[in-house]
C-alpha positions in Angstrom: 0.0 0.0 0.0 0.8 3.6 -0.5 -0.8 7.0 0.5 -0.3 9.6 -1.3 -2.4 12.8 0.9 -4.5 13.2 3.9 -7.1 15.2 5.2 -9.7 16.3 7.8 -13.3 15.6 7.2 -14.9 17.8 9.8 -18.8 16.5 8.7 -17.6 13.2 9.9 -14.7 14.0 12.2 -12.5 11.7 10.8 -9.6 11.4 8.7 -9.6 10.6 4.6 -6.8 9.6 3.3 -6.1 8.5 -0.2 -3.7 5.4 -1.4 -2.7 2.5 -4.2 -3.0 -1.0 -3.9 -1.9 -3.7 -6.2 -4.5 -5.8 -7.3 -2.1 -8.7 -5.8 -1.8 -6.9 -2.4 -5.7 -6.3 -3.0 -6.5 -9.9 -3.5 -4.7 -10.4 -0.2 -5.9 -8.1 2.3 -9.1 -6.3 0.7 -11.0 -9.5 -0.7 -11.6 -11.3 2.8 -13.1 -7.9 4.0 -16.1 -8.3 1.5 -19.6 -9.4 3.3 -17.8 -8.5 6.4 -20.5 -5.9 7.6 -24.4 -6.3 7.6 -24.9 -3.0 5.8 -22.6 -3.3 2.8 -24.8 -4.0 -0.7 -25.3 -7.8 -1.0 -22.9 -9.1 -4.5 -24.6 -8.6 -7.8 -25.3 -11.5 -10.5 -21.8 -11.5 -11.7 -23.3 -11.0 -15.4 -23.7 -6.8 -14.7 -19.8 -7.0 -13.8 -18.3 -9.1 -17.1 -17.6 -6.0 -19.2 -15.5 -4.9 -15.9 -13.5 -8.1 -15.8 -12.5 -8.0 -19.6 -11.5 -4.4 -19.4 -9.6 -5.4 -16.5 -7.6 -8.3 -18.6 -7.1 -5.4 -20.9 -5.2 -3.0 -18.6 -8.2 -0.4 -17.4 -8.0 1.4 -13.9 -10.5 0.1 -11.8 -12.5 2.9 -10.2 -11.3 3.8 -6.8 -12.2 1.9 -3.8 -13.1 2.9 -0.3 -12.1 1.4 3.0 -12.9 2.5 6.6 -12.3 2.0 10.3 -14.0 3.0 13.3 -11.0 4.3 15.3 -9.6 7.0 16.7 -6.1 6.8 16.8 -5.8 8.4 12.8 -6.3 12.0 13.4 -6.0 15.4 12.1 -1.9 15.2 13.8 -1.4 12.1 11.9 0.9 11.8 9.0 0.7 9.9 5.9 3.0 7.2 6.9 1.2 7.0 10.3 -2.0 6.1 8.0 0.4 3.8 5.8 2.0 1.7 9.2 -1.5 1.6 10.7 -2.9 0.2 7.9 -0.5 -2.7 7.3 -0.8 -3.7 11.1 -4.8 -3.3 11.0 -6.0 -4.3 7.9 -8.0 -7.3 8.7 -10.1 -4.6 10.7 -11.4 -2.4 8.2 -14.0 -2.9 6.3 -14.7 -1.8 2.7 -17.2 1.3 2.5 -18.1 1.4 -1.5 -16.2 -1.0 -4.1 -17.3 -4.5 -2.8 -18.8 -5.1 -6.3 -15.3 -4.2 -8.0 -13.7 -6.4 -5.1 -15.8 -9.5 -6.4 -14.8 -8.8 -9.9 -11.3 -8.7 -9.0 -11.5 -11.9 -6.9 -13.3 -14.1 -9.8 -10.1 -12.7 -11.8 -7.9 -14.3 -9.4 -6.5 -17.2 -11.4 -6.6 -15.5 -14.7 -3.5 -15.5 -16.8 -4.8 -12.2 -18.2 -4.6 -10.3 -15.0 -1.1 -7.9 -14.0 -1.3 -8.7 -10.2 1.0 -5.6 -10.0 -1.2 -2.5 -11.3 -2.5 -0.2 -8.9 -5.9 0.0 -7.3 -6.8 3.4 -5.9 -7.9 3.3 -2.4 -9.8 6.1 -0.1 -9.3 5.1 3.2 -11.4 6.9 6.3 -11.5 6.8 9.9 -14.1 7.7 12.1 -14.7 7.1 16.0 -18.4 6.2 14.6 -20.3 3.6 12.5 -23.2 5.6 12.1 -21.3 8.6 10.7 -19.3 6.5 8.1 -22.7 5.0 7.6 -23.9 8.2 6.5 -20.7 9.2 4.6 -22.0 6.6 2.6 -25.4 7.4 2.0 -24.5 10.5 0.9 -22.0 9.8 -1.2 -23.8 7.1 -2.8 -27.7 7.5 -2.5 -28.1 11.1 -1.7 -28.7 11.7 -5.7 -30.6 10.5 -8.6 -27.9 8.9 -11.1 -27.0 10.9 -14.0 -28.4 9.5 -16.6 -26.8 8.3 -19.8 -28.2 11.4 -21.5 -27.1 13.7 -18.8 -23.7 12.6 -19.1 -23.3 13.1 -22.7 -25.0 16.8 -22.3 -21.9 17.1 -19.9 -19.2 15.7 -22.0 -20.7 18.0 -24.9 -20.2 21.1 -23.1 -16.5 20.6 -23.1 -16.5 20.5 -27.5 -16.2 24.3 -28.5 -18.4 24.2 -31.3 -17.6 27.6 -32.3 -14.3 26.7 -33.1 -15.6 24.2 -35.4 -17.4 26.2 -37.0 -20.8 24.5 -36.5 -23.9 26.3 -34.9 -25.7 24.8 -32.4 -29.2 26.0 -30.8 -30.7 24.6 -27.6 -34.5 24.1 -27.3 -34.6 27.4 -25.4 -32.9 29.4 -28.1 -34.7 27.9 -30.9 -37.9 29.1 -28.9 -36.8 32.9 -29.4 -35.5 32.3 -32.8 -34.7 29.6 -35.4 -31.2 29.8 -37.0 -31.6 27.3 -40.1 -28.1 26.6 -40.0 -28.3 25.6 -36.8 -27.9 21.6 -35.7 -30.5 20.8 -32.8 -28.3 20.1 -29.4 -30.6 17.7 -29.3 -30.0 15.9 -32.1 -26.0 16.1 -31.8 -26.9 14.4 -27.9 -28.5 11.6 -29.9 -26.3 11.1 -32.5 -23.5 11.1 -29.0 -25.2 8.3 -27.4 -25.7 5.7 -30.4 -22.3 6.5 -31.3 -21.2 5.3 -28.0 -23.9 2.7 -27.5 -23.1 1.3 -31.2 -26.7 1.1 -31.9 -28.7 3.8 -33.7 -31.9 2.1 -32.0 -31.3 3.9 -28.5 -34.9 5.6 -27.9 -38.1 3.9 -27.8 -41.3 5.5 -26.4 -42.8 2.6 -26.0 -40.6 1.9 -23.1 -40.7 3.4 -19.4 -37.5 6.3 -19.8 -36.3 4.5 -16.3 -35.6 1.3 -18.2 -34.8 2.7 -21.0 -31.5 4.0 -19.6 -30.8 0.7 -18.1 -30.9 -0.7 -21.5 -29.1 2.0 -23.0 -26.6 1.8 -20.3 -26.3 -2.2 -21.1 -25.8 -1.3 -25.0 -22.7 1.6 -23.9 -21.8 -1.4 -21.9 -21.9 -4.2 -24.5 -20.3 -2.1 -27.3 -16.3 -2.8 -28.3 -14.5 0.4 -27.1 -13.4 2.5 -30.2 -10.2 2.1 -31.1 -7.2 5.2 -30.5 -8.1 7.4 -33.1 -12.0 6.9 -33.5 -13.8 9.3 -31.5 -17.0 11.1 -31.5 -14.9 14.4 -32.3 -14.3 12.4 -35.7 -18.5 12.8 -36.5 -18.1 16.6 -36.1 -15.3 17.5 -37.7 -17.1 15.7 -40.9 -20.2 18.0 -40.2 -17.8 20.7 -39.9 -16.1 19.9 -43.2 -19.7 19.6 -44.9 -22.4 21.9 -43.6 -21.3 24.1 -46.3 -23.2 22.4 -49.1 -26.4 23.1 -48.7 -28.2 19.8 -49.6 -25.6 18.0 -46.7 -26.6 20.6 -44.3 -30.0 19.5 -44.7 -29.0 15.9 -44.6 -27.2 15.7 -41.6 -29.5 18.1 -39.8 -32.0 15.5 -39.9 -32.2 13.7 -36.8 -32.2 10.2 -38.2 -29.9 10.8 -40.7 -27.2 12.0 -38.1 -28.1 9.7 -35.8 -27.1 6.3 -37.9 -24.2 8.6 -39.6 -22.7 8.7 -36.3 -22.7 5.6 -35.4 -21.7 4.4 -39.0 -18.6 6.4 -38.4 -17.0 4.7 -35.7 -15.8 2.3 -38.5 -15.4 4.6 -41.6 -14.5 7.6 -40.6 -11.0 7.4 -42.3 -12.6 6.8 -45.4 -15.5 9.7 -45.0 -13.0 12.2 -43.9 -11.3 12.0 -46.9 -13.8 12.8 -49.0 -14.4 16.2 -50.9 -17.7 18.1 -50.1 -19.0 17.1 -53.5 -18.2 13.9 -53.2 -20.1 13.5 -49.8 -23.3 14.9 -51.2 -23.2 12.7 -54.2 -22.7 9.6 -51.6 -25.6 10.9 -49.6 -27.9 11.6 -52.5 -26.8 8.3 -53.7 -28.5 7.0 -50.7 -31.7 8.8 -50.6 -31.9 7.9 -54.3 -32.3 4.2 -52.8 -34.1 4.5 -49.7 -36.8 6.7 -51.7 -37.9 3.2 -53.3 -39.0 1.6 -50.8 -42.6 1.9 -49.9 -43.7 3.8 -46.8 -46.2 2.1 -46.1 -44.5 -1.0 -45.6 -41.8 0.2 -43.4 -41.1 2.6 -40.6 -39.7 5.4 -42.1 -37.7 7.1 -39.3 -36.7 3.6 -37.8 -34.8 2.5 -41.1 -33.6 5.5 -42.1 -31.4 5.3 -38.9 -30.4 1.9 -39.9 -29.6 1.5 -43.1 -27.9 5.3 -42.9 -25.4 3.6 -40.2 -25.3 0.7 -42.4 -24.5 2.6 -45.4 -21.4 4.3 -43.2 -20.5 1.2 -41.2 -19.8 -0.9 -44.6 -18.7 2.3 -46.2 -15.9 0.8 -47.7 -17.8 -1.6 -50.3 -20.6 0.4 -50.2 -19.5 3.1 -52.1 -18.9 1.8 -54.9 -22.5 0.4 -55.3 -24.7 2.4 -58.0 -28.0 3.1 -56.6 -29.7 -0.2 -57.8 -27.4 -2.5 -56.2 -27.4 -0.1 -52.8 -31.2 -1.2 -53.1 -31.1 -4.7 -53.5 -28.4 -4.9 -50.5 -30.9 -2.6 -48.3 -33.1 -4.7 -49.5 -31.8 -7.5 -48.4 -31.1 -6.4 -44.8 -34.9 -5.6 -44.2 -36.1 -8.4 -45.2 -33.9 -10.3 -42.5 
């Protein structure tokens, strides 16, 4: 173990001090500690923590951990290596405050010839002469909220993109109500198109579904999907909209919510190939497609529903598809829908 800083929580009277462990040192000292109090969360059905163990194979940095004590001789005089020597005689007596879930995972990883026993697991570590007040450290840290959902997160992550900069004009709700800019994207839209990039599904929205649920299963798909590889991004998707918002006929394309939605999410495979194109040549590829999805019948299908599909279809196989005339793009489409 090491630790790093230290410092007074005066809510809780008690020190917080934050550490590394190696998952080997982990596996040691910090898995017996799991089920060891009556109010620590009960282990999930190991299926809601495989995506964690195969990123954990892969190298990731588990999420920090926290571990407590009731005691009293940590306090605000104490140093760090007072914390550090306390904790390597007394670590049988703590007992894990929030990570028991991450613990488990670790623990079924035990035996895997995937796993570097020596990377670090970050560790909070608090004392406090009370149960009840690190029992309420942890209700407010943990349940004191609503979870943000997926949605809320993006609209987060979106605030740090400088649009501007890009060149593309974006209008909230709230501004469109004062006044429409046609050249505008909806923020909207570009939140959609942010989420079934990252969920690998243009299907991420269905009314039919309680909103509550629908985040779970939109948190399960942002789960489920491959990460993107080094140099594929969502930043990739705007910089093509920067590059061809100036035609007119693209503007109106990619303004369209379905459109931009399964473009998105076609790009996390193709976006080499669409980046390199001129703006002509992207708004002859995109009325190439419109030409083809124009004959099929709409009252056979539902319109908005395969738009977003074949449209991230059309990007994700980008690389043959292109060279398809407008008959043969059918025929494959097609195809597809008929599955």
């Amino acid at each position: 173990m090491e630790i790093f800083d230290k410092d007074f929580d005066y809510v809780i009277n008690g020190v917080v001090a934050t550490g590394a462990i190696t998952y080997e040192e982990a596996l040691d000292k910090l898995i017996p500690l799991i089920n060891k109090t009556d109010f620590q969360r009960k282990l999930q059905d190991k299926k809601f923590y495989e995506k964690l163990e195969k990123d954990i194979e892969k190298g990731c940095i588990m999420p920090a951990i926290t571990i407590a004590y009731v005691d009293e001789t940590i306090n605000d005089k104490s140093t760090t290596d007072d914390v550090l020597n306390f904790f390597n005689t007394n670590f049988k007596e703590s007992f894990v405050l929030d990570g028991i879930q991450r613990l488990n995972t670790l623990e079924r990883l035990r035996d895997s010839e995937y796993l570097d026993k020596k990377k670090k697991l970050y560790v909070n570590v608090i004392f406090s002469n009370s149960v009840d007040k690190l029992l309420y450290r942890m209700i407010t840290l943990n349940n004191g909220q609503k979870p943000m959902t997926p949605r809320h997160q993006v609209e987060v992550m979106m605030a740090n993109y400088n649009f501007e900069a890009m060149g593309i004009r974006v209008q909230s709700e709230k501004d469109r109500a004062e006044k429409i800019d046609q050249k505008s994207f909806n923020k909207s839209d570009l939140i959609q198109a942010y989420l079934a990039y990252m969920a690998n599904s243009p299907l991420i929205d269905n009314k039919k579904i309680i909103e509550e649920k629908m985040n779970e299963l939109l948190v399960s798909k942002i789960i489920s999907a491959d990460p993107v590889n080094n140099y594929s991004d969502f930043h990739n998707v705007l910089l093509a909209i920067s590059k061809f918002q100036h035609n007119p006929v693209s503007l109106k394309w990619l303004k369209q919510a379905n459109n931009l939605v399964g473009f998105a999410v076609g790009m996390r495979s193709s976006y080499e190939l669409v980046l390199e194109l001129t703006e002509e040549e992207f708004t002859e590829t995109i009325q190439k497609f419109d030409k083809a999805f124009s004959d099929f019948n709409p009252s056979k299908i539902k319109l908005g529903k395969f738009r977003r599909e074949l449209t991230c279809e059309y990007f994700q196989r980008f690389s043959k598809l292109k060279e398809y005339d407008e008959l043969e793009l059918l025929e494959h489409f097609s195809s597809i829908t008929n599955e």
